[in-house]
N, CA, C, O and CB atoms as a CASP TS submission, in Angstrom:
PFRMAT TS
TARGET T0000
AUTHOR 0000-0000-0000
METHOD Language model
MODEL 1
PARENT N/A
ATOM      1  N   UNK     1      35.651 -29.575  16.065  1.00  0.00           N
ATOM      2  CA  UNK     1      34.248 -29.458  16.428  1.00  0.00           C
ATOM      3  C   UNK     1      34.088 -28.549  17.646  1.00  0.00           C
ATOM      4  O   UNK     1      33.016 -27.953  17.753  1.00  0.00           O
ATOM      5  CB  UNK     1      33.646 -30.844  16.708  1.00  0.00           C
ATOM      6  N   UNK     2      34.829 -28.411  18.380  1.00  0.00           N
ATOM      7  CA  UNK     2      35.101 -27.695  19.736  1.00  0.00           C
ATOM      8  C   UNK     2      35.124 -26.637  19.728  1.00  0.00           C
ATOM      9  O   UNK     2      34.579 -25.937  20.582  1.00  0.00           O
ATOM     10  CB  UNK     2      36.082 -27.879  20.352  1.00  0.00           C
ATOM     11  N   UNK     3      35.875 -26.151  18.593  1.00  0.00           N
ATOM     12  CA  UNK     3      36.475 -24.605  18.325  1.00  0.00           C
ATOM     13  C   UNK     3      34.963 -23.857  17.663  1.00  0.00           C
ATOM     14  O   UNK     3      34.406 -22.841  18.079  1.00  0.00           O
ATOM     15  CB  UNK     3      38.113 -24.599  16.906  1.00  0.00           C
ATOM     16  N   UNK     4      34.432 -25.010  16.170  1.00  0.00           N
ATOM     17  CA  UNK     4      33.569 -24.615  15.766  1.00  0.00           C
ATOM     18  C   UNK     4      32.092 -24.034  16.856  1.00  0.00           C
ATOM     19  O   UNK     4      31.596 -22.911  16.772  1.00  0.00           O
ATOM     20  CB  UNK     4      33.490 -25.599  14.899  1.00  0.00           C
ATOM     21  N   UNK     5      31.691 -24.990  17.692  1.00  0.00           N
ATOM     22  CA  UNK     5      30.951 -24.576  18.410  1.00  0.00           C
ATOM     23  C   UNK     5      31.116 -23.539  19.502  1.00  0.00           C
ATOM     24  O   UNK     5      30.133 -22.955  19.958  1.00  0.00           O
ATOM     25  CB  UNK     5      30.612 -25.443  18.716  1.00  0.00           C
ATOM     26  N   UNK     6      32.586 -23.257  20.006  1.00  0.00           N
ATOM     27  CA  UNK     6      32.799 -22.400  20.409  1.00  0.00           C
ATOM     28  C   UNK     6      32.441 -20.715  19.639  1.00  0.00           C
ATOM     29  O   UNK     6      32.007 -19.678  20.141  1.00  0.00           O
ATOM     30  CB  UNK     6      33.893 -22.836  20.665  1.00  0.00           C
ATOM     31  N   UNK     7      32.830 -21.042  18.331  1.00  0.00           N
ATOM     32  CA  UNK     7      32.396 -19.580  17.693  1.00  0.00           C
ATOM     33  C   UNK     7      31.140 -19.272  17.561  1.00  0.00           C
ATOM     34  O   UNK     7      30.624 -18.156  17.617  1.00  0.00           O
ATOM     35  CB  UNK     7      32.826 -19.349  16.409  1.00  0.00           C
ATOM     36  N   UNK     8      30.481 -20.666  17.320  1.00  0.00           N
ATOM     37  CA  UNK     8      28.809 -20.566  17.172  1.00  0.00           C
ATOM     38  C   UNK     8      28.152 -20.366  18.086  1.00  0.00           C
ATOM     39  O   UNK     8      27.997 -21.413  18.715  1.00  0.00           O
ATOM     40  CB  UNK     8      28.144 -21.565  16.751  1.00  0.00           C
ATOM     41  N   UNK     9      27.537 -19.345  18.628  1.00  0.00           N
ATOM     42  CA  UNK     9      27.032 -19.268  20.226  1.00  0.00           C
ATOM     43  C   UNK     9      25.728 -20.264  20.045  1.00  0.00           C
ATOM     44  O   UNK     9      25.323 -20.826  21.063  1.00  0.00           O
ATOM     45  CB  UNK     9      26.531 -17.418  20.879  1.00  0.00           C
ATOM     46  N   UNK    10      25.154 -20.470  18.982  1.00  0.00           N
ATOM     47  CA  UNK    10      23.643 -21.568  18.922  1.00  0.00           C
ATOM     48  C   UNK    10      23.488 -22.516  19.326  1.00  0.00           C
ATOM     49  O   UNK    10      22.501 -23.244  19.431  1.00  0.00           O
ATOM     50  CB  UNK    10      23.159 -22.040  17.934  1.00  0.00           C
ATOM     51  N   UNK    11      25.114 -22.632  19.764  1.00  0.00           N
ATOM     52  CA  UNK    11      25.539 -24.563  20.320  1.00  0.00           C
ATOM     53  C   UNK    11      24.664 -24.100  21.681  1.00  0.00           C
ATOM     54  O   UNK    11      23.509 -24.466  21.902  1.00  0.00           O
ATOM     55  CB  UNK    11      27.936 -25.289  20.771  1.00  0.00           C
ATOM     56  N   UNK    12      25.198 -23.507  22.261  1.00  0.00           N
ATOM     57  CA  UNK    12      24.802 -23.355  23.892  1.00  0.00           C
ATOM     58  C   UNK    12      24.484 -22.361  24.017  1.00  0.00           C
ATOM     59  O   UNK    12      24.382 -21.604  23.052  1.00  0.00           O
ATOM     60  CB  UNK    12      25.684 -23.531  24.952  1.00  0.00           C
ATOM     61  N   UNK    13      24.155 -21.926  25.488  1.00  0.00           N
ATOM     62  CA  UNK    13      23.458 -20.654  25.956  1.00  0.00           C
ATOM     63  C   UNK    13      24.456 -20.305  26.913  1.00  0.00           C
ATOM     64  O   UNK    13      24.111 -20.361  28.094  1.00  0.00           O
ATOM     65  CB  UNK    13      21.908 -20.780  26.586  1.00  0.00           C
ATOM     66  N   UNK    14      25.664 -19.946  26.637  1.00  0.00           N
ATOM     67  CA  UNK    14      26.508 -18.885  27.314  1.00  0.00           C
ATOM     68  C   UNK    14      26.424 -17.584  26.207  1.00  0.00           C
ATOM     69  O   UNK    14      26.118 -17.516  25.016  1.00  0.00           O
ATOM     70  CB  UNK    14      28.229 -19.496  27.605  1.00  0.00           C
ATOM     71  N   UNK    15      26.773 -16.782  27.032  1.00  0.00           N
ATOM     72  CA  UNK    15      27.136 -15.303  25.758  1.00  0.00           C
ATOM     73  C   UNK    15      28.465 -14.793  25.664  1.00  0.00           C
ATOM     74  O   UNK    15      28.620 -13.572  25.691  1.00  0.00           O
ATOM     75  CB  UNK    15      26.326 -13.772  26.123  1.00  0.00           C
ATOM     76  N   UNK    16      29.473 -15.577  25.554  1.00  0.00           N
ATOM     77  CA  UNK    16      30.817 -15.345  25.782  1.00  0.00           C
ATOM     78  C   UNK    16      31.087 -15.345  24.467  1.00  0.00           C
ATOM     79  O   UNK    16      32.139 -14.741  24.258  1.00  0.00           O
ATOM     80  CB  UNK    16      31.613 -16.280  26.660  1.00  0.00           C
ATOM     81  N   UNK    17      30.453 -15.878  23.224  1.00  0.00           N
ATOM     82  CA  UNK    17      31.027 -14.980  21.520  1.00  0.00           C
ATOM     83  C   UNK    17      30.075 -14.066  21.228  1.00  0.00           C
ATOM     84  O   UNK    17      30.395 -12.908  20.958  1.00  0.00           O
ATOM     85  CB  UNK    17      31.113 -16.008  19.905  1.00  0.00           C
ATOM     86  N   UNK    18      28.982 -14.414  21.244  1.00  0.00           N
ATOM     87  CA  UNK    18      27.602 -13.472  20.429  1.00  0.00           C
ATOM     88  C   UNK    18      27.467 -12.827  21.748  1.00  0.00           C
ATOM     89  O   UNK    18      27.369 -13.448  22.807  1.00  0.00           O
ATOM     90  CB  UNK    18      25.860 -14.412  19.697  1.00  0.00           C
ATOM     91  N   UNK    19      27.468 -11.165  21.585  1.00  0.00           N
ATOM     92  CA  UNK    19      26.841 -10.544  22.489  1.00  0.00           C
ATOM     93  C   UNK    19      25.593 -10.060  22.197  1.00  0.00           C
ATOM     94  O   UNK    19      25.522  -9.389  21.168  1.00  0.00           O
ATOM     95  CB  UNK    19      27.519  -9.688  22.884  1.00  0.00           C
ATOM     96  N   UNK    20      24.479 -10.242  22.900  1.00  0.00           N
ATOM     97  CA  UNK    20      22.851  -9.740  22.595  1.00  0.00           C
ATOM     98  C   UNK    20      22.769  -8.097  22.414  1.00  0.00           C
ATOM     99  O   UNK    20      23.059  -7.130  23.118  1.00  0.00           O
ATOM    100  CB  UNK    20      21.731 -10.185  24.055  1.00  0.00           C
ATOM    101  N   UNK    21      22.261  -8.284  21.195  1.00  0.00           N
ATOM    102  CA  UNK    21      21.661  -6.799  21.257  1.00  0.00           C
ATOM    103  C   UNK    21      20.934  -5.887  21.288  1.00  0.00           C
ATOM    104  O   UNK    21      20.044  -5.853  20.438  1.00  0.00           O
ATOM    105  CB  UNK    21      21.719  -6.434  20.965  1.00  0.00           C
ATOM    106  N   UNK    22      21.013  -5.054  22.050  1.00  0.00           N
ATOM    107  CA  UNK    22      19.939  -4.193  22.573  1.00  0.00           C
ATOM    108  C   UNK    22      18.928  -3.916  21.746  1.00  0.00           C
ATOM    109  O   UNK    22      18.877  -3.985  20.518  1.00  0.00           O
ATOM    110  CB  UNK    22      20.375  -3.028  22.982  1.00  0.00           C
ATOM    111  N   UNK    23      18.133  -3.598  22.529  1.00  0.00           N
ATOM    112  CA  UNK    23      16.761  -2.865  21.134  1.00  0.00           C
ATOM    113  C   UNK    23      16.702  -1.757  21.740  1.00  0.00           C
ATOM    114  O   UNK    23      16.558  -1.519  22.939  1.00  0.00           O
ATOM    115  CB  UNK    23      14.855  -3.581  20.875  1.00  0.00           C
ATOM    116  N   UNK    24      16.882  -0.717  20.382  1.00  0.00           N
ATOM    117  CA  UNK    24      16.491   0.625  20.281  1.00  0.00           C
ATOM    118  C   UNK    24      15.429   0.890  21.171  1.00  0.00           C
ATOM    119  O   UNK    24      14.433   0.173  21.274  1.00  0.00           O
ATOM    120  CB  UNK    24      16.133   0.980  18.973  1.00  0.00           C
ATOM    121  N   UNK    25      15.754   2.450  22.142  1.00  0.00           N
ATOM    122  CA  UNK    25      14.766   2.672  23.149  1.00  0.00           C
ATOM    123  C   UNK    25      13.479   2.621  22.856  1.00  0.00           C
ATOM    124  O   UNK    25      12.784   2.322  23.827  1.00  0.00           O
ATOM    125  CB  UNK    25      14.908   3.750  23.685  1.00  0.00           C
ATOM    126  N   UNK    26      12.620   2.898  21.364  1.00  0.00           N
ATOM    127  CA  UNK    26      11.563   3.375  20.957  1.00  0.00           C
ATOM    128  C   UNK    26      11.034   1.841  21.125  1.00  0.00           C
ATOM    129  O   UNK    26       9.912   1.706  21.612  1.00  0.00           O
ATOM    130  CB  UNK    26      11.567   4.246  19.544  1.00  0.00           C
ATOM    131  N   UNK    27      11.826   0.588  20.724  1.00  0.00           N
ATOM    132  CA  UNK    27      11.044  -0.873  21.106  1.00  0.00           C
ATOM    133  C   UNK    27      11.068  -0.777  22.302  1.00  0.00           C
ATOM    134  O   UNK    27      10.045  -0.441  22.899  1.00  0.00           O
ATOM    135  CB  UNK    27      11.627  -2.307  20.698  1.00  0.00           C
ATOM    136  N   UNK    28      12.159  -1.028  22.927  1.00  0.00           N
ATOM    137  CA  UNK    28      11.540  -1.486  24.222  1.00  0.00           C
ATOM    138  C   UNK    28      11.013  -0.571  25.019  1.00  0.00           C
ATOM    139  O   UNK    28      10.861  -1.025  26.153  1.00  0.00           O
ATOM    140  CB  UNK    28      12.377  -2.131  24.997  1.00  0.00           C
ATOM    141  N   UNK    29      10.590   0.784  24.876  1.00  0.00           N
ATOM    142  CA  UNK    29       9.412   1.033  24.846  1.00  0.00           C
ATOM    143  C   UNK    29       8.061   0.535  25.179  1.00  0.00           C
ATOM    144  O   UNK    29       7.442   0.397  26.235  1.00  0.00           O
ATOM    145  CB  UNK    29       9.434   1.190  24.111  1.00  0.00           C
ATOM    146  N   UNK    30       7.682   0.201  23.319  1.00  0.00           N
ATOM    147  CA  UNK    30       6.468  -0.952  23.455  1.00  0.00           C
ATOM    148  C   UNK    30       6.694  -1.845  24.570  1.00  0.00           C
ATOM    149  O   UNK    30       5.844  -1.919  25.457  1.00  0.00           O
ATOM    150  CB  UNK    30       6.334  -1.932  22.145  1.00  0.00           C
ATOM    151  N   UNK    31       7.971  -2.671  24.623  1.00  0.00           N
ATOM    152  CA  UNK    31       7.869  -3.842  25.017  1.00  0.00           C
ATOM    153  C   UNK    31       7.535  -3.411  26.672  1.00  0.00           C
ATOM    154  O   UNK    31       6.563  -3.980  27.169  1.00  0.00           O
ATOM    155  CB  UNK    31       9.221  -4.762  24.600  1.00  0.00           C
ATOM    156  N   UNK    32       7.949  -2.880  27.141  1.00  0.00           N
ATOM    157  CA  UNK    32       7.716  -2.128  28.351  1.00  0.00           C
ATOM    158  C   UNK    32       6.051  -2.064  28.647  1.00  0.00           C
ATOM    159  O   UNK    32       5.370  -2.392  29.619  1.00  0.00           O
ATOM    160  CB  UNK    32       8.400  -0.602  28.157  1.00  0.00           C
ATOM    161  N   UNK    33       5.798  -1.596  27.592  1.00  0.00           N
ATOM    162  CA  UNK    33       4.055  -1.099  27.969  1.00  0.00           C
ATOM    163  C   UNK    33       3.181  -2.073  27.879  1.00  0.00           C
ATOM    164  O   UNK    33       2.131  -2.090  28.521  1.00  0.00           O
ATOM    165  CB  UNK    33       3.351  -0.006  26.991  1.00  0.00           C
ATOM    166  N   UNK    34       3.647  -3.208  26.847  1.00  0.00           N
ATOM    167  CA  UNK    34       3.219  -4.666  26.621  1.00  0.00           C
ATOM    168  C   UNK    34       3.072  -4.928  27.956  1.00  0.00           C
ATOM    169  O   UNK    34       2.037  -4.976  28.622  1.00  0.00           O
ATOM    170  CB  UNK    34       4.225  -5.706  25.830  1.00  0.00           C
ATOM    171  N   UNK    35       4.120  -5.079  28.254  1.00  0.00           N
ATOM    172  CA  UNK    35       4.053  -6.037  30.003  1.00  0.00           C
ATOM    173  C   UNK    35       3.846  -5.067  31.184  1.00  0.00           C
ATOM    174  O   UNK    35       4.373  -5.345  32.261  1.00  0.00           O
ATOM    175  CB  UNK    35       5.774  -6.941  30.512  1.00  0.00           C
ATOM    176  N   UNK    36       3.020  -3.808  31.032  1.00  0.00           N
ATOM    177  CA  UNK    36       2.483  -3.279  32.210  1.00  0.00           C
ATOM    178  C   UNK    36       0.761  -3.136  32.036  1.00  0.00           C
ATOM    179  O   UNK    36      -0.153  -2.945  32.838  1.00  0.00           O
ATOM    180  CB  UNK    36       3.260  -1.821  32.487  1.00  0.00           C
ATOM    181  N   UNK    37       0.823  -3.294  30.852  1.00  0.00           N
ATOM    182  CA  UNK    37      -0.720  -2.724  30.167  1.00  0.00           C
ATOM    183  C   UNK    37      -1.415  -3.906  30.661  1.00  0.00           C
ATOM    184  O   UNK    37      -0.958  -4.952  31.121  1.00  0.00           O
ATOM    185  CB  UNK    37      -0.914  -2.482  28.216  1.00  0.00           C
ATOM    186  N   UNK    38      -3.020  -3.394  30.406  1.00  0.00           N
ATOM    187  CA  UNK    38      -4.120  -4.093  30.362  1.00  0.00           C
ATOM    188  C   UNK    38      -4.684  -4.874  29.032  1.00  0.00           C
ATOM    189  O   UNK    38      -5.862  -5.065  28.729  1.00  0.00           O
ATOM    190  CB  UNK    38      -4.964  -3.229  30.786  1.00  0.00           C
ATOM    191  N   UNK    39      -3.422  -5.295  28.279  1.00  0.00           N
ATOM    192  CA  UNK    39      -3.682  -6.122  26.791  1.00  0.00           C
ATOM    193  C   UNK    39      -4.273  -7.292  26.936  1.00  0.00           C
ATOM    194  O   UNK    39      -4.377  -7.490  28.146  1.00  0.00           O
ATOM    195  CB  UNK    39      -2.425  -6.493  25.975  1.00  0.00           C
ATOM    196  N   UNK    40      -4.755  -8.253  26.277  1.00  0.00           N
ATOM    197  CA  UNK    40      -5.159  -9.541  26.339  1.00  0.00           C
ATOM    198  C   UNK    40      -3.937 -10.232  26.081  1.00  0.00           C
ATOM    199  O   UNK    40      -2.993  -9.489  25.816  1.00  0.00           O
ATOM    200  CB  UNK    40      -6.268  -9.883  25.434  1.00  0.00           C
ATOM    201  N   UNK    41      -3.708 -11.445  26.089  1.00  0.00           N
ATOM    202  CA  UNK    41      -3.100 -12.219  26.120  1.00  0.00           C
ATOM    203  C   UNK    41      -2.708 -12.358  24.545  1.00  0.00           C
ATOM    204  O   UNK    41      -1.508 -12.223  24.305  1.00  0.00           O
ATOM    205  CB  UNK    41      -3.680 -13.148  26.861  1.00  0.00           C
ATOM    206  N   UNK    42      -3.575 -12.611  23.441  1.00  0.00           N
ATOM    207  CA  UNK    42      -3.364 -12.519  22.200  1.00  0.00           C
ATOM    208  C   UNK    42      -3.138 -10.748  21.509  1.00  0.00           C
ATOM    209  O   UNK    42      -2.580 -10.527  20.435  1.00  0.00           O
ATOM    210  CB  UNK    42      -4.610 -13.347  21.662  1.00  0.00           C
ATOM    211  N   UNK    43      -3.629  -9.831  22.283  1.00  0.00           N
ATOM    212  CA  UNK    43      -2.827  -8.584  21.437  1.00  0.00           C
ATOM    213  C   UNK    43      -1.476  -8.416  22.134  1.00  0.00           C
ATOM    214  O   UNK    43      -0.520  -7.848  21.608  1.00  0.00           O
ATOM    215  CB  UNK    43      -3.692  -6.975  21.482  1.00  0.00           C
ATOM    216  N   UNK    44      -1.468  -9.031  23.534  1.00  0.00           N
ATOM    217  CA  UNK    44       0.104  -8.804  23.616  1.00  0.00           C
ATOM    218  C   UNK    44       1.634 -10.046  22.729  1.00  0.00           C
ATOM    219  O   UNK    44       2.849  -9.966  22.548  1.00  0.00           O
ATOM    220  CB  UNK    44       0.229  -8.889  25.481  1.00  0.00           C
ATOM    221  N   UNK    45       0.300 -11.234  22.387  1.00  0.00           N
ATOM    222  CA  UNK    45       1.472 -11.832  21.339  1.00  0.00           C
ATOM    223  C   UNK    45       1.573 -11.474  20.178  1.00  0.00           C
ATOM    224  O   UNK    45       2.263 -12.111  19.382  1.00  0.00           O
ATOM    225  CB  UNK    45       1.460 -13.097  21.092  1.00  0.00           C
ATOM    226  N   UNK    46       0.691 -10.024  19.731  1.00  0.00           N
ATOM    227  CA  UNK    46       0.461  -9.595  18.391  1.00  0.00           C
ATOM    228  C   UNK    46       1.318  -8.931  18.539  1.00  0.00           C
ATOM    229  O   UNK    46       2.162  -9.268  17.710  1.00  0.00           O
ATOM    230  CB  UNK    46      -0.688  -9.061  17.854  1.00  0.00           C
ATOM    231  N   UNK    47       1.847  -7.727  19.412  1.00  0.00           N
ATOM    232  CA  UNK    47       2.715  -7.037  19.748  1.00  0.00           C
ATOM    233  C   UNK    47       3.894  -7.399  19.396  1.00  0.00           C
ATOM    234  O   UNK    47       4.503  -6.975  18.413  1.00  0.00           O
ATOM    235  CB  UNK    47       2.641  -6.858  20.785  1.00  0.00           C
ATOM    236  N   UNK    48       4.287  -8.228  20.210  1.00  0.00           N
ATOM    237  CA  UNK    48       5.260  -9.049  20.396  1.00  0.00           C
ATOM    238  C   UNK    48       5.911  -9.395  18.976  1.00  0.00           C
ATOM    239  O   UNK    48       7.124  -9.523  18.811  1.00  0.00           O
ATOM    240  CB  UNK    48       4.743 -10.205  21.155  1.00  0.00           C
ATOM    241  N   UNK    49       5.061  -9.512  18.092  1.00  0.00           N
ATOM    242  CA  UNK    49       5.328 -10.204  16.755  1.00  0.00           C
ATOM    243  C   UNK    49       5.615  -8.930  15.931  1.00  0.00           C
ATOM    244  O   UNK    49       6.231  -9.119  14.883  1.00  0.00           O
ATOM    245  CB  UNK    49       3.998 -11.191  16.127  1.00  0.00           C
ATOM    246  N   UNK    50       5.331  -7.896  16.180  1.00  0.00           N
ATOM    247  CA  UNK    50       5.621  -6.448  15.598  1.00  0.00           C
ATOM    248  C   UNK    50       6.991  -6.157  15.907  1.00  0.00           C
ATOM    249  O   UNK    50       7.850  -5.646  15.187  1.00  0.00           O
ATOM    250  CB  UNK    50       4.687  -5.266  16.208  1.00  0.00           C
ATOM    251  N   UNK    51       7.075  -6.651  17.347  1.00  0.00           N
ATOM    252  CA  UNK    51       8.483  -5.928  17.818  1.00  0.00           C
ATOM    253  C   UNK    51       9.607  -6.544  17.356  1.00  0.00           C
ATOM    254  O   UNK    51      10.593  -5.934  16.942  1.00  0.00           O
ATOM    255  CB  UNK    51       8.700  -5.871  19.315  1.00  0.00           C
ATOM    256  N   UNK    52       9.442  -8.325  17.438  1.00  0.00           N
ATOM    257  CA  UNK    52      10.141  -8.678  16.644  1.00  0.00           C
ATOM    258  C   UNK    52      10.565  -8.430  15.200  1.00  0.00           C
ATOM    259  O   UNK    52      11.684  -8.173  14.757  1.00  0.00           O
ATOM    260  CB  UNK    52       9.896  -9.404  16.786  1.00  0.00           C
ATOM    261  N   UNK    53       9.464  -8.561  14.612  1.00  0.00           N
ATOM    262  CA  UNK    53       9.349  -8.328  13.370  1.00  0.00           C
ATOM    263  C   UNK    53      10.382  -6.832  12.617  1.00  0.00           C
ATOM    264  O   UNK    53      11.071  -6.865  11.598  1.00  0.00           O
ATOM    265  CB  UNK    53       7.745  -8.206  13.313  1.00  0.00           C
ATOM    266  N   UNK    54      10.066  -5.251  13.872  1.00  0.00           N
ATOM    267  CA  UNK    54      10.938  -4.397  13.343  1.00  0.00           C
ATOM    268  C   UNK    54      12.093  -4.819  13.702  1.00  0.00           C
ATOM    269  O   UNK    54      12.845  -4.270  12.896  1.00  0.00           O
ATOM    270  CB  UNK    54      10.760  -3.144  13.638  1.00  0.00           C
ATOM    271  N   UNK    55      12.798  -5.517  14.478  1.00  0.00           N
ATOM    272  CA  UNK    55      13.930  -5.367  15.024  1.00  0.00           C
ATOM    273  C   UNK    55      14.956  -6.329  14.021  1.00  0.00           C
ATOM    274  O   UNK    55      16.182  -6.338  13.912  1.00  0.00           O
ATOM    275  CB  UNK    55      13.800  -5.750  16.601  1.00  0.00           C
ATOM    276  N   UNK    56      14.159  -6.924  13.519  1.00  0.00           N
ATOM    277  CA  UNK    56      14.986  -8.094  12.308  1.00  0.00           C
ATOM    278  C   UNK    56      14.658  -7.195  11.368  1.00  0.00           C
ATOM    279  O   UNK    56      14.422  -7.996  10.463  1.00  0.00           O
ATOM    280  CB  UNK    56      14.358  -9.929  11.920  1.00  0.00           C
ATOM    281  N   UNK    57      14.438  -6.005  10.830  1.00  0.00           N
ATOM    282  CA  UNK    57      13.812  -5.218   9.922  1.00  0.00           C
ATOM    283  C   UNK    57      15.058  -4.392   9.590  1.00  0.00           C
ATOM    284  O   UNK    57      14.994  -3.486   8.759  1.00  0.00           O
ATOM    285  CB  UNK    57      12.499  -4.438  10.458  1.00  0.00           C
TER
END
């Protein structure tokens, strides 16, 4: 069980198996402008749902 969760990074929140990966400059980009802009609160979670959305794409 030890080993298993060791490979599974979902057990915990260290990043010592799964390394995170970057998003292509053109997202974070958006994501950048998301959090400097003058958006509302709901077009920046609309955003948000785009960016996700390409990046699992």
């Amino acid at each position: 069980m030890k080993s298993a969760r060791a490979l599974y990074d979902g057990y915990n929140t260290t990043d010592n198996v799964v390394r995170k990966q970057m998003l292509p400059k053109y997202l974070q980009d958006v994501v950048n402008f998301s959090q400097r802009s003058d958006l509302t609160k709901n077009e920046v979670i609309a955003l948000q749902k785009l960016v996700r959305k390409a990046r699992c794409s």
